[in-house]
C-alpha positions in Angstrom: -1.7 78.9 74.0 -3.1 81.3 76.4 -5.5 80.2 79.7 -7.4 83.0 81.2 -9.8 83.5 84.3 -11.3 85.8 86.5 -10.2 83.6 88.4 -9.1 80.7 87.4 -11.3 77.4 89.0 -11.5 73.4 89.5 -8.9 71.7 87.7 -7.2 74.7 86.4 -6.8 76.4 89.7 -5.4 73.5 90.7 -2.9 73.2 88.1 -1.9 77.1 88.7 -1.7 76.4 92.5 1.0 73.4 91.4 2.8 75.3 89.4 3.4 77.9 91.3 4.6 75.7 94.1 7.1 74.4 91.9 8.1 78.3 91.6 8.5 78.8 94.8 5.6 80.4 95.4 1.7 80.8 96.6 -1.3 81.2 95.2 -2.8 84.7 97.0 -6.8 83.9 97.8 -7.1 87.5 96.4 -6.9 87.2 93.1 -9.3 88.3 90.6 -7.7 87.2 87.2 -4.9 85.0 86.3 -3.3 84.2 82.7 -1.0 80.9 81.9 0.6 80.4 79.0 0.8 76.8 78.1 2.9 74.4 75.9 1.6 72.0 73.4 1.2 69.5 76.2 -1.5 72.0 77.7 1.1 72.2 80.8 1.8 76.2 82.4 5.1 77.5 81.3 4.0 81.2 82.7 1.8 82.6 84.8 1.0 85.9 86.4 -2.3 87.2 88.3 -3.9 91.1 89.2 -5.5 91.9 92.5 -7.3 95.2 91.7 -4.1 97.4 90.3 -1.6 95.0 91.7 0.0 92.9 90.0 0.9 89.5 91.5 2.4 85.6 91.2 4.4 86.0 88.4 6.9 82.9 87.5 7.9 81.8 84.2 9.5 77.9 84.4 13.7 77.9 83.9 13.4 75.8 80.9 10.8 78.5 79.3 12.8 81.6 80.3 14.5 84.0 77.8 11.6 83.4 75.2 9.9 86.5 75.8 7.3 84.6 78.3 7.8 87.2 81.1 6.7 90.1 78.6 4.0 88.4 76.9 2.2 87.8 80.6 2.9 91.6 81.8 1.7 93.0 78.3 -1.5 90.9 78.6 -2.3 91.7 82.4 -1.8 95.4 81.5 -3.9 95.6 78.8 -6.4 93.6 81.6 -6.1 96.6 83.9 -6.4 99.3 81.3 -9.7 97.4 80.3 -10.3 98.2 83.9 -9.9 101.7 84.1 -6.9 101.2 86.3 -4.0 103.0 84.6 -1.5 103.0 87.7 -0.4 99.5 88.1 1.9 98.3 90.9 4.1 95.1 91.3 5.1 93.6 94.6 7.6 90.9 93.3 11.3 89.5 95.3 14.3 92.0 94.5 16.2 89.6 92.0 13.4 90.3 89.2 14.3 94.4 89.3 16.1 94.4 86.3 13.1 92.7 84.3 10.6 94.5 85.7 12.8 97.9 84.6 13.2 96.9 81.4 9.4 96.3 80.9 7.9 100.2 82.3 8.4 99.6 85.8 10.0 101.7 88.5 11.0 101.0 92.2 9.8 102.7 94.6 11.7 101.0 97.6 13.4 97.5 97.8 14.2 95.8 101.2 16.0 92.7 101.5 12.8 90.7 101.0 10.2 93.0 98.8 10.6 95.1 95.6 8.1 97.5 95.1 7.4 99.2 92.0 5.1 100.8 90.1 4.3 101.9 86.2 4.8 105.6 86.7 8.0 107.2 86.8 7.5 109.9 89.2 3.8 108.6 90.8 5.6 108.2 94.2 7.0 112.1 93.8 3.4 113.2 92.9 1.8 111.5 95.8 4.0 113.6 97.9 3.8 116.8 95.9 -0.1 116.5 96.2 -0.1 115.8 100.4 2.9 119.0 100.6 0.3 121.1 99.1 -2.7 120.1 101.2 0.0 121.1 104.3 0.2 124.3 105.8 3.3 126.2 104.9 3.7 126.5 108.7 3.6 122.5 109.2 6.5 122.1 106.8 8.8 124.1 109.0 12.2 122.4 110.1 11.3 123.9 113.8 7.7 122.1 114.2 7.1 119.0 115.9 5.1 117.2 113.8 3.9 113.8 114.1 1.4 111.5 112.1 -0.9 108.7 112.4 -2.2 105.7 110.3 -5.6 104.6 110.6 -8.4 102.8 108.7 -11.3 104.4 111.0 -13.9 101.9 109.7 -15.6 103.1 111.4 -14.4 106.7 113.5 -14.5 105.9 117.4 -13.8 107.3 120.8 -11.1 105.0 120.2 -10.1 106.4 116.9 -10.6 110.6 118.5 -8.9 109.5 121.9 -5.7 108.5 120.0 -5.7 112.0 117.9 -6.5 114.1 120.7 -3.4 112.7 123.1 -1.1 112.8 120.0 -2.5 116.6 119.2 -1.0 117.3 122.9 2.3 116.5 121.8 2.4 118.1 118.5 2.1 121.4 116.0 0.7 119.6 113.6 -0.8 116.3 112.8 -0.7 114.4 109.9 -4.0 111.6 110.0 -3.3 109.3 106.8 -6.6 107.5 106.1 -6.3 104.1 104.4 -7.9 104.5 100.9 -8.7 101.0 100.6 -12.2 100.0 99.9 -12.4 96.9 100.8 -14.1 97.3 104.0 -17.5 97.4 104.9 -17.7 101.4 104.7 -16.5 103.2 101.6 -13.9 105.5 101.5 -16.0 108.3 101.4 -18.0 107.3 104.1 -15.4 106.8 105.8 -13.6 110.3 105.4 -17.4 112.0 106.1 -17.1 110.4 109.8 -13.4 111.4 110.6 -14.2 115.0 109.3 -17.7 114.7 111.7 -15.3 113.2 114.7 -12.1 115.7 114.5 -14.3 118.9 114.1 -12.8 121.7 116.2 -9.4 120.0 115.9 -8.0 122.2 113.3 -4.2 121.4 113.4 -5.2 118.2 111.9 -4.2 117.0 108.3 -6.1 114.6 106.8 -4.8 112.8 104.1 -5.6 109.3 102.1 -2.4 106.8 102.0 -3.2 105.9 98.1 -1.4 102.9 96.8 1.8 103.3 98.5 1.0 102.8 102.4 -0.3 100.0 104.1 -3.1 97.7 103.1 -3.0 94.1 104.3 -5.3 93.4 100.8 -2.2 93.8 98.5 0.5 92.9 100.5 2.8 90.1 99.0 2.5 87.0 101.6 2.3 84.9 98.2 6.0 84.5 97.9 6.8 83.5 101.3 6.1 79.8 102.9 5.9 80.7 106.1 2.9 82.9 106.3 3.8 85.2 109.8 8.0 85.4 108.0 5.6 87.4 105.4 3.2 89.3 107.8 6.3 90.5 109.2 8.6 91.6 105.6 5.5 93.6 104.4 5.2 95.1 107.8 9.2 96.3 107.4 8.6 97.5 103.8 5.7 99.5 104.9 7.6 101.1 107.9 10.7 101.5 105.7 8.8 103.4 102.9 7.4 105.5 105.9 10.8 106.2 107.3 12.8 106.8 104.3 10.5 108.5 101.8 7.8 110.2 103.4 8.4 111.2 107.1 11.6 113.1 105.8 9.7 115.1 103.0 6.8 116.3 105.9 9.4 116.3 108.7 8.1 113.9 110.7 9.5 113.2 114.3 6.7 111.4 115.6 4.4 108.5 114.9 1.5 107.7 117.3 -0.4 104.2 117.5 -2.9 102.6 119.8 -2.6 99.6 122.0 -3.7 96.3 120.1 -5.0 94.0 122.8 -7.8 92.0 120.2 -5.1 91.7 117.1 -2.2 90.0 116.8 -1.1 91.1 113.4 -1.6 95.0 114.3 -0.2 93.9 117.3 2.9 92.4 115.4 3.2 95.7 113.0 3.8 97.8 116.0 6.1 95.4 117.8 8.2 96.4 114.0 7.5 99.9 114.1 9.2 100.4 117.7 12.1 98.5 116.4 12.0 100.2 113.0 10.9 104.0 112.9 13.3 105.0 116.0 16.6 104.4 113.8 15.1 107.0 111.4 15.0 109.7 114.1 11.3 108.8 114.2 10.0 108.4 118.1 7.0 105.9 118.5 4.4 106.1 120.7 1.8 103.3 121.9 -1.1 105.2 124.0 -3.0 103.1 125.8 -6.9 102.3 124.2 -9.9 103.4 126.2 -12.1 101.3 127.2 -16.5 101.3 127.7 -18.0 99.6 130.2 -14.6 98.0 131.2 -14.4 96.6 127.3 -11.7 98.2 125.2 -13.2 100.7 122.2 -12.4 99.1 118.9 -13.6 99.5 115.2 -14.8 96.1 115.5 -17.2 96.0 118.2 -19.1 98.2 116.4 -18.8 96.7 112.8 -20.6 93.6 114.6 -23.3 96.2 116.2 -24.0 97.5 112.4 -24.0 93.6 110.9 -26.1 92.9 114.3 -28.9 96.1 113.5 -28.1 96.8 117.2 -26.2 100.1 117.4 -27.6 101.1 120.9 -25.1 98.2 122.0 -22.2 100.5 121.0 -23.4 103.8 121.5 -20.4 104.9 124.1 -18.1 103.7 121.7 -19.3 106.6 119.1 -18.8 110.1 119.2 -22.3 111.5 119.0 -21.7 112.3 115.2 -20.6 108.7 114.5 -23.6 107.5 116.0 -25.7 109.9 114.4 -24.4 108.7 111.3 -24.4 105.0 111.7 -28.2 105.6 112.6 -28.6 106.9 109.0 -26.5 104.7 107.2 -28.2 101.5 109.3 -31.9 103.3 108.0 -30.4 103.7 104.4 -29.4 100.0 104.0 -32.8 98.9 105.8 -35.0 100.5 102.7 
């Protein structure tokens, strides 16, 4: 017998959340769909959930296992996201379940001691890179450039945001800006990219490109199979940075990774506490510039999130290059009509 729900609810969340507790694991509040396959005594012998493409929480019971439970879940939460329009799928699960995931379609994309990462496309993670190699100038991909990146959600672009690019422009050929593709926030993607373009025009050495699916975004990290909650935080943080280090930094030649002070945050704060430990053993130098400040309050993306939800944008108007503010303006007069 099959249960399904987008999500599940009430009593049957509650038996899910049980179950996977006897597994080990915890149920992730982003879920969006969940299937159980029960027994004749209505009780879960499976499970396994989707957040957007990802594929989360699945456990089959010991006594169940080796009945073809594990494939009967994947099968049905792929044909889920299919139904979605969402043909790249991607697991986060713990490194002891590579072989089954293998032998159902998957592939790894990087394990650490804690996380297995994996997708459904045999060379998606080579195409990812082919596709930013080809947006970079042939000059940025020479051995002899010093060439440094950042990571950065911009939501929205600040002072902040074209402080930090302009000091790590100063130290570099070439730039590499990898915008989080996530669209979770409360600007779109698109919106998003429209106000970086606005903020870094002039600043032509530049590259702008979106991290996809494989760099960091707090939304799909797996903090569901770990008990201690910051233990988690802090494996997703190291499989983000190792991914970085190993697999992309080497393919665009990166020496150098720039980040801001984090004064309001303490999980940013925490990520780049990891990446000083983490990137500097791949050759990769780190560098924490301070944040500027307005009016003696530091610039964040934030503040001026709050100003938008507030309809008081003048409030935040030195935090905004003129272009971000012009733009804000627009989109605060769009969402008014």
């Amino acid at each position: 017998m099959i249960l399904s729900g987008n999500p599940l609810s009430g009593r049957e969340l509650d038996q899910l959340k049980i179950f996977l507790k006897k597994m080990n694991l915890e149920y992730d509040e982003g879920i969006e769909y969940s299937i159980c396959i029960l027994n004749e005594k209505h009780e879960i012998t499976g499970t396994g959930s989707a957040d957007r493409n990802v594929l989360k929480c699945i456990a089959v019971d010991p006594a169940y296992q080796g009945r073809g439970i594990s494939a009967q879940i994947l099968s049905e939460l792929i044909q889920y996201e299919f139904e979605k329009g969402r043909p790249h799928i991607f697991i986060y699960t713990k490194p002891g379940n590579q072989d089954m995931f293998s032998d159902m379609g998957f592939y790894t994309i990087l394990m650490t001691k804690q996380i297995l990462f994996m997708e459904n496309r045999k060379s998606g993670f080579d195409k990812f890179i082919e596709d930013i190699r080809r947006e970079t100038p042939g000059e940025a991909l020479e051995k002899d450039r010093k060439i440094g990146a950042v990571v950065a959600n911009c939501n929205p672009f600040t002072l902040g945001h074209k402080y930090l690019l302009q000091k790590a422009l100063e130290e570099c050929d070439y730039l590499h800006l990898f915008l989080l593709s996530d669209d979770r926030g409360m600007f779109t993607p698109k919106e998003r990219f429209e106000m970086v373009r606005e903020g870094i025009s002039g600043m032509d050495r530049i590259l702008v490109h979106w991290t996809g699916d494989y760099m960091v975004s707090a939304a799909t990290f797996p903090t569901y199979f770990f008990k201690d909650k910051a233990q988690g935080r802090r494996a997703n943080c190291r499989l983000d940075l190792e991914l970085f280090a190993k697999r992309i930094a080497p393919e665009l030649h990166i020496t150098e990774r720039f980040v801001g002070t984090e004064p309001g945050c303490a999980v940013t704060g925490m990520y780049n506490q990891e990446m000083k430990g983490i990137l500097p053993r791949y050759g990769i130098n780190v560098k924490e510039i301070e944040r500027i400040t307005s009016g003696g309050i530091p610039i964040s993306a934030s503040a001026v999130r709050q100003a938008v939800i507030r309809d008081n944008l003048e409030a935040v108007k030195s935090m905004l290059p003129p272009g971000g503010y012009q733009y804000l303006s627009r989109y605060l007069k769009k969402h008014q009509e």
